[in-house]
Phi, psi and omega in degrees: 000323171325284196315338205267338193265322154317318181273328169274019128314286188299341182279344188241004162286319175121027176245143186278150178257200174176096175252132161072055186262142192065013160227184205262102140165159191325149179260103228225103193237153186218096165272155176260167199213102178321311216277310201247158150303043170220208198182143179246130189234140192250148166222137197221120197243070182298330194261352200206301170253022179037066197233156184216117140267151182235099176240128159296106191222150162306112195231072156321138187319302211283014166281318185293296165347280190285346136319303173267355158302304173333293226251356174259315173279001181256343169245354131300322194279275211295335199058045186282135163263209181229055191266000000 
């Protein structure tokens, strides 16, 4: 969860990510898109159906909100540290 907070750090910076890129399980990539409030984000499944999705979709601050409201309950629920 460290690395997905890291990567929505950098995402709400203006930076495009790429989480869990090179390892065996799906691939999650997001470009920002200068001109507009959206962002195309590709899932790339190299290990189990060799599938590439592509979708444009809009990304409002209060997607960031709730992502990181989200992402506060998964480390109260696990009690996760930050070693």
């Amino acid at each position: 969860m460290r690395q997905w907070q890291q990567a929505l750090d950098s995402l709400d910076a203006g930076q495009d990510i790429a989480w869990r890129e090179g390892r065996r399980a799906p691939w999650l990539f997001i470009e920002l898109d200068e001109d507009d409030d959206r962002c195309q984000i590709t899932i790339k499944d190299y290990s189990m159906s060799l599938t590439t999705v592509t979708v444009t979709v809009p990304l409002a601050d209060a997607w960031f909100d709730d992502a990181y409201r989200r992402l506060d309950l998964v480390w109260e629920t696990w009690s996760m540290t930050e070693d």
